[in-house]
C-alpha positions as CSV (number, residue, x, y, z in Angstrom):
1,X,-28.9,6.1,7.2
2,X,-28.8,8.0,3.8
3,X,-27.4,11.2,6.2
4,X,-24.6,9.0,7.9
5,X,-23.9,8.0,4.2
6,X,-23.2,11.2,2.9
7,X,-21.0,12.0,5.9
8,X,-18.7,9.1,5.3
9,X,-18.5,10.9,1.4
10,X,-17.3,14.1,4.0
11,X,-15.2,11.9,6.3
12,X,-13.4,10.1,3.6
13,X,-12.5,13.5,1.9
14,X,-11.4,15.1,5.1
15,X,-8.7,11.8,5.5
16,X,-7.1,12.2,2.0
17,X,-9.1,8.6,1.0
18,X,-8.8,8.6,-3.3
19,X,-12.1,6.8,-3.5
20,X,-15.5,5.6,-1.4
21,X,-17.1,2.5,-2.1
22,X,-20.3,1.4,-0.5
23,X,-22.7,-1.8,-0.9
24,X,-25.8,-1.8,-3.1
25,X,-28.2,-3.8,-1.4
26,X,-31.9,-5.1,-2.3
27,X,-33.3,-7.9,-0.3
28,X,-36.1,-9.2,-2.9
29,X,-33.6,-9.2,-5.5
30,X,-30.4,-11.1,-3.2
31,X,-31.8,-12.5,0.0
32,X,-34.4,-15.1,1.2
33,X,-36.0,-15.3,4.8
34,X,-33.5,-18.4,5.1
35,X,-30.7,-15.9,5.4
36,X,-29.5,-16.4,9.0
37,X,-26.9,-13.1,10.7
38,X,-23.1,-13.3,10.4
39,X,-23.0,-11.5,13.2
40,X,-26.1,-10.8,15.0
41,X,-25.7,-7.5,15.9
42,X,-29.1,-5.6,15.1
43,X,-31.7,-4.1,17.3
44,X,-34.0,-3.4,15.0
45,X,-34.1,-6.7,12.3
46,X,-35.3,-9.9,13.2
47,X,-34.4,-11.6,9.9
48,X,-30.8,-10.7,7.6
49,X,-34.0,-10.4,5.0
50,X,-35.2,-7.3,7.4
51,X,-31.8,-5.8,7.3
52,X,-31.1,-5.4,4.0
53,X,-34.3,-4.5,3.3
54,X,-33.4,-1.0,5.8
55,X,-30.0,-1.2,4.2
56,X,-32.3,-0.3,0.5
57,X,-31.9,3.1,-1.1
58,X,-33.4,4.3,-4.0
59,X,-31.8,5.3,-7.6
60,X,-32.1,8.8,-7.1
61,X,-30.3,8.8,-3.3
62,X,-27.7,6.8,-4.8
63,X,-27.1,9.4,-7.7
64,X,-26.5,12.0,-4.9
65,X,-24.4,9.9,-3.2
66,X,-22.4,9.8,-6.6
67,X,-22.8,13.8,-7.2
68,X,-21.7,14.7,-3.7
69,X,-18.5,12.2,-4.0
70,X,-18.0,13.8,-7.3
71,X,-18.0,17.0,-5.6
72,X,-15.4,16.0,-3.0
73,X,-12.8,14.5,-5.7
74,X,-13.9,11.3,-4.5
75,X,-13.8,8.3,-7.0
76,X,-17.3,6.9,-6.4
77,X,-17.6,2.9,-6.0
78,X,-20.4,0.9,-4.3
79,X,-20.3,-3.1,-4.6
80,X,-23.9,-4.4,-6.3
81,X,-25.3,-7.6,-5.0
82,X,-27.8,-7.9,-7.6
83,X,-28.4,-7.3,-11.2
84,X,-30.8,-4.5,-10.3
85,X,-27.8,-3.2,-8.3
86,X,-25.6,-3.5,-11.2
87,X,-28.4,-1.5,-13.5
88,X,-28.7,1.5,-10.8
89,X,-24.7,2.1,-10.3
90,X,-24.1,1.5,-14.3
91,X,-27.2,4.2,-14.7
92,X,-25.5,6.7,-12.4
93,X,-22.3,6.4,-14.1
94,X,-20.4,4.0,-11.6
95,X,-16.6,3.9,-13.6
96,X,-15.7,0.3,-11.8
97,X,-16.7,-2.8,-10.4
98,X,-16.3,-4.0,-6.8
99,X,-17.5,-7.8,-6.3
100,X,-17.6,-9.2,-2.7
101,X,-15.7,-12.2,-2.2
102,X,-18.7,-13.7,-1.3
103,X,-19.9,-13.4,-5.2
104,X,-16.6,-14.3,-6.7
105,X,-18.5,-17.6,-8.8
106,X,-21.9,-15.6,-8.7
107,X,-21.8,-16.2,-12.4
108,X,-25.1,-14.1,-13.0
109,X,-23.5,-10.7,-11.3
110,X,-20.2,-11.5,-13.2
111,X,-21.7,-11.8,-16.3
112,X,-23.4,-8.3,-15.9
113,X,-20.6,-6.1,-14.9
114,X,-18.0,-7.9,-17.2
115,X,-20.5,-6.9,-20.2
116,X,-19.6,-3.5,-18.9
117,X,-16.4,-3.4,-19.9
118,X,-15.6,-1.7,-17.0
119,X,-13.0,-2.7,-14.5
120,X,-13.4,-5.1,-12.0
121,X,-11.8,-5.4,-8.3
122,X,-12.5,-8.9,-7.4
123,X,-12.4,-10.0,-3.7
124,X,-10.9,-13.2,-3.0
125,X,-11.2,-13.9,1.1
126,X,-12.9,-17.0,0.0
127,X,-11.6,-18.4,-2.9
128,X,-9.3,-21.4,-3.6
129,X,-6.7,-20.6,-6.5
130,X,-8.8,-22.9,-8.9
131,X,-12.0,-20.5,-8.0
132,X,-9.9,-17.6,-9.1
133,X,-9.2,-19.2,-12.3
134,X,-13.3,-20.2,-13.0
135,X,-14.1,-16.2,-12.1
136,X,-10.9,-15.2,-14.6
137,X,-11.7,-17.1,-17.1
138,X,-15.9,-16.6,-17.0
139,X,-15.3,-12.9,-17.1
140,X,-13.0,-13.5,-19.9
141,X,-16.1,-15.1,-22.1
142,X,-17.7,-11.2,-21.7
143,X,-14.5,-9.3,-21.7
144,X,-11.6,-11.0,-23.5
145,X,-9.0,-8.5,-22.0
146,X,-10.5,-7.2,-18.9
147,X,-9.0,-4.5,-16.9
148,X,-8.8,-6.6,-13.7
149,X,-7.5,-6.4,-10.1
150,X,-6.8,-9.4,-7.3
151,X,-7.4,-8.2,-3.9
152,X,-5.8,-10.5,-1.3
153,X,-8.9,-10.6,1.2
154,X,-9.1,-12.7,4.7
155,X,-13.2,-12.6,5.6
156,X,-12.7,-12.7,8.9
157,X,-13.7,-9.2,11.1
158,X,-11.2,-8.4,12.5
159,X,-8.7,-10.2,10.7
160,X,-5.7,-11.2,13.0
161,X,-2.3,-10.9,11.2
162,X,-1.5,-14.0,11.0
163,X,-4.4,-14.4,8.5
164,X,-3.8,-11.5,6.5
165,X,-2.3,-13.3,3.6
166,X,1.0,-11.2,2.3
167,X,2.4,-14.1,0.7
168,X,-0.6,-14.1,-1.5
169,X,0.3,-11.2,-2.8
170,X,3.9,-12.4,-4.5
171,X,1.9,-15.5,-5.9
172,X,-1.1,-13.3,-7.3
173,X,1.9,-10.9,-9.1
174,X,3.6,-14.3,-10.4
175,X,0.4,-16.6,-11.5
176,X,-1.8,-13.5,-12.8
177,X,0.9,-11.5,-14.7
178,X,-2.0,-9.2,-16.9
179,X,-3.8,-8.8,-13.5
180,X,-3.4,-5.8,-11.0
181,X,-3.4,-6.4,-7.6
182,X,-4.2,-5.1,-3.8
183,X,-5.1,-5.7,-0.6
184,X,-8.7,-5.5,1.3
185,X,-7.8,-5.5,4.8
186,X,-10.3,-6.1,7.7
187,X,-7.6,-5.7,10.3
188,X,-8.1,-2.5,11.8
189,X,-5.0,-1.8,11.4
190,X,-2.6,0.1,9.2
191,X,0.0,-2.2,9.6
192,X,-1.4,-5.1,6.9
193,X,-1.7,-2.2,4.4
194,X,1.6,-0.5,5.7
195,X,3.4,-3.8,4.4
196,X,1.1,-4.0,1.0
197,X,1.9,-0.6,0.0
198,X,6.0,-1.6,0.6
199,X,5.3,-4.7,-1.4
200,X,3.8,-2.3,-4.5
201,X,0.4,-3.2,-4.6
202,X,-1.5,-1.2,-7.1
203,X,-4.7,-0.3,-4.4
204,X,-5.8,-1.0,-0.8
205,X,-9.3,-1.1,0.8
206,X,-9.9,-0.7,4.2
207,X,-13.0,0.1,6.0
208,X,-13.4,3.1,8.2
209,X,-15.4,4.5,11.1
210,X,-16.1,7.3,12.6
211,X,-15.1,5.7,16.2
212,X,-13.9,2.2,17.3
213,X,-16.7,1.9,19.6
214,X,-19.8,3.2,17.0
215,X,-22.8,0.7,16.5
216,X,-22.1,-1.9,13.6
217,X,-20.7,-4.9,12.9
218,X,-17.9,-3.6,11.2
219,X,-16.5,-0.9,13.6
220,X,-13.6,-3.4,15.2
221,X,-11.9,-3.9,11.6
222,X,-12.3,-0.7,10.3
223,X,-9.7,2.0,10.6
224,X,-10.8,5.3,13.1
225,X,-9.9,8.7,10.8
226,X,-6.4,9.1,12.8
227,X,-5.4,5.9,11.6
228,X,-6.6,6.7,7.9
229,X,-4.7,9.7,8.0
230,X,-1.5,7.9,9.0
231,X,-2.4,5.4,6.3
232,X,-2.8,7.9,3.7
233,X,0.6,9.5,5.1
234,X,2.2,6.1,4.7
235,X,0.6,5.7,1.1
236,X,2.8,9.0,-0.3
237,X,6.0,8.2,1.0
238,X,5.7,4.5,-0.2
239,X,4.4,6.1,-3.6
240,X,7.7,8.6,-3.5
241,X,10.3,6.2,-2.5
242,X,9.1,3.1,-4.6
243,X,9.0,5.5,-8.0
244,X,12.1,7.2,-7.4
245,X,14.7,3.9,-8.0
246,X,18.2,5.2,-6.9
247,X,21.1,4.6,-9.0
248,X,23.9,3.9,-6.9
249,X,26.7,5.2,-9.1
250,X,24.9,8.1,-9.4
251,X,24.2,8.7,-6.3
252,X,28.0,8.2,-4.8
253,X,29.4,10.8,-7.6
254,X,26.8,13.2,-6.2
255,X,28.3,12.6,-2.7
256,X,31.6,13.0,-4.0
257,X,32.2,15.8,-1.5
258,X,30.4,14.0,1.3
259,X,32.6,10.7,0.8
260,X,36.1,12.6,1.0
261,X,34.6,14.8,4.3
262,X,34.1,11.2,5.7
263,X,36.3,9.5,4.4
264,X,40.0,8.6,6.3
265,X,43.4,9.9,5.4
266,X,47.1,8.6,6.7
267,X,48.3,10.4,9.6
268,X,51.2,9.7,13.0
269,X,49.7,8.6,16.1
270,X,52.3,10.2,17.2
271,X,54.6,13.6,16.9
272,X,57.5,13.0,14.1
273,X,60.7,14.5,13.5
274,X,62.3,15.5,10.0
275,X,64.1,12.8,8.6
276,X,61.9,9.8,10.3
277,X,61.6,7.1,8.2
278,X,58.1,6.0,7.8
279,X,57.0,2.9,8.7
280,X,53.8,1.2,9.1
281,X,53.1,1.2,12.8
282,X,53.5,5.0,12.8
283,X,50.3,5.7,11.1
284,X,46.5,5.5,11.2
285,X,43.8,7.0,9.2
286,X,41.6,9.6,10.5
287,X,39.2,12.1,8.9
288,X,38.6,13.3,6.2
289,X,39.8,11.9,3.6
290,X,41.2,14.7,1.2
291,X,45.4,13.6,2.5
292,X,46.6,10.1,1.3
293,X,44.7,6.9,1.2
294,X,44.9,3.6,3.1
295,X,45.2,1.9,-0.6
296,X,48.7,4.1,-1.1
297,X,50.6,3.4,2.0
298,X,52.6,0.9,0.1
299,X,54.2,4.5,-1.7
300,X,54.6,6.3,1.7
301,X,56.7,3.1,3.3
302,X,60.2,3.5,3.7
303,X,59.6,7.4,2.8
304,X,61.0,10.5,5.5
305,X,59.1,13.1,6.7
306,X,60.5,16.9,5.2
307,X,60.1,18.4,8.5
308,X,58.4,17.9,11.7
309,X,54.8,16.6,11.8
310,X,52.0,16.8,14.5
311,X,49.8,13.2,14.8
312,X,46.7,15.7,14.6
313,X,47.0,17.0,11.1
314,X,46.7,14.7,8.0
315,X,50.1,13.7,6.6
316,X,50.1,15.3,2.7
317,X,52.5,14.0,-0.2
318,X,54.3,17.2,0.0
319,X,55.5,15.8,3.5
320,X,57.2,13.3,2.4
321,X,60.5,12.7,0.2
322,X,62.7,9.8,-0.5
């Protein structure tokens, strides 16, 4: 539906999302009839062939999908799935590359956008290492230094956690230091991306709905708009905290004040007299911490008390002579 289309473009604005991505689909140019479902959800199709077939739009619906996106502040992104797809999104002025995991040695497409020079966000859900390294290095014939990003992907919908894959990302960062990375999460969930965005991935993709229970085969891993708003709420205070590194010398000088208001000074758990010599199992150390320090009792042993002394006020070196 080219109308439910645009309304993501609203829905994704109206959840603070920084860009849309869809899929470019045309079945002559991707597909056969031998194409059986992943999931046979459809009413309508009889054939995968028939479904992306419906799933077609034409140049000029997909240049309004990019002007109204535009007009919402939306980076526009839509994964091609064929060279024609690839000509249509390049046309409209399409500033990056998504590639499906399932495409990752589809050396044709690859070819195409890495010619581009434009960046590329490769999906890995089903890719060994060594396949990473064919798709690296076959872009790299096209593109010697291409602006690249890793997404950590598990093509399974939903994705249970244990199969998200956050380990990956600490490898990806080691083995493919010139190489972004990010997570495309098909949990439903905020929590897989909740933990990427703590490990400083540099982008997340998650798929979203209008309501868990709306017709699709996607609408059990995709996030419902509360939950990209609490996503997108997580996203700024993982940004804030994990670009503001603390200095902690700095820091404790700043709370100079604060450490002496909690901090503990020598005082008698108990009433004293003038002239009581001080010993060690008179005292304690309550707050704050502006009379004399645990570290100095050593000086204050052996010492008498000037005049009498309450146990609830903080014993000062004035009190004290030899």
């Amino acid at each position: 539906s080219l109308g439910l289309a645009h309304s993501y473009i609203d829905l994704a604005s109206e959840v603070g999302a920084d860009a849309i991505k869809f899929q470019t689909h045309f079945a002559e140019e991707e597909s056969t009839l031998d194409e059986s479902f992943r999931v046979n959800f459809s009413y309508e199709d009889d054939t995968r062939f028939d479904y992306w077939k419906r799933m077609e739009f034409t140049p000029g619906q997909w240049e309004k999908l990019y002007e109204h996106a535009k007009e919402k502040n939306l980076i526009f992104l839509s994964t091609p799935f064929s060279i024609k797809a690839v000509n249509i999104l390049n046309d409209i002025g399409i500033s990056a590359w998504k590639i499906g995991s399932g495409d990752t040695l589809n050396h044709e497409l690859l070819e195409a956008v890495a010619r581009t020079r434009k960046p590329i966000l490769l999906s890995t859900g089903m890719s060994s290492y060594e396949d990473i390294d064919k798709s690296i290095n076959f872009i790299k014939k096209f593109n010697k230094k291409p602006k690249l990003l890793l997404f950590q992907c598990t093509t399974k919908y939903p994705s249970s956690f244990k199969d998200i894959g956050l380990n990956v990302l600490d490898i990806f960062r080691s083995k493919y230091k010139d190489t972004l990375i990010g997570l495309s999460d098909h949990s439903g969930s905020i929590y897989p991306t909740s933990a990427a965005f703590m490990k400083g991935v540099h982008l997340v993709e998650t798929h979203i709905c209008f309501h868990k229970s709306q017709f699709g085969p996607d609408s059990s891993s995709s996030l419902d708009p509360d939950q990209f708003k609490k996503l997108v709420e997580t996203r700024n205070i993982f940004f804030e905290m994990n670009s503001n590194p603390v200095d902690k010398n700095r820091l404790a000088s700043n709370l100079s004040k604060t450490s002496v208001l909690f901090g503990r000074s020598a005082c008698f758990k108990e009433p004293q007299l003038k002239g009581t010599k001080i010993l060690k199992r008179h005292l304690t150390f309550k707050k704050p911490g502006t009379g004399i320090k645990y570290e100095d009792i050593n000086k204050i042993i052996g010492k008498k008390l000037k005049k009498d002394k309450m146990h609830n006020r903080i014993l000062k070196w004035t009190d004290i002579t030899d």
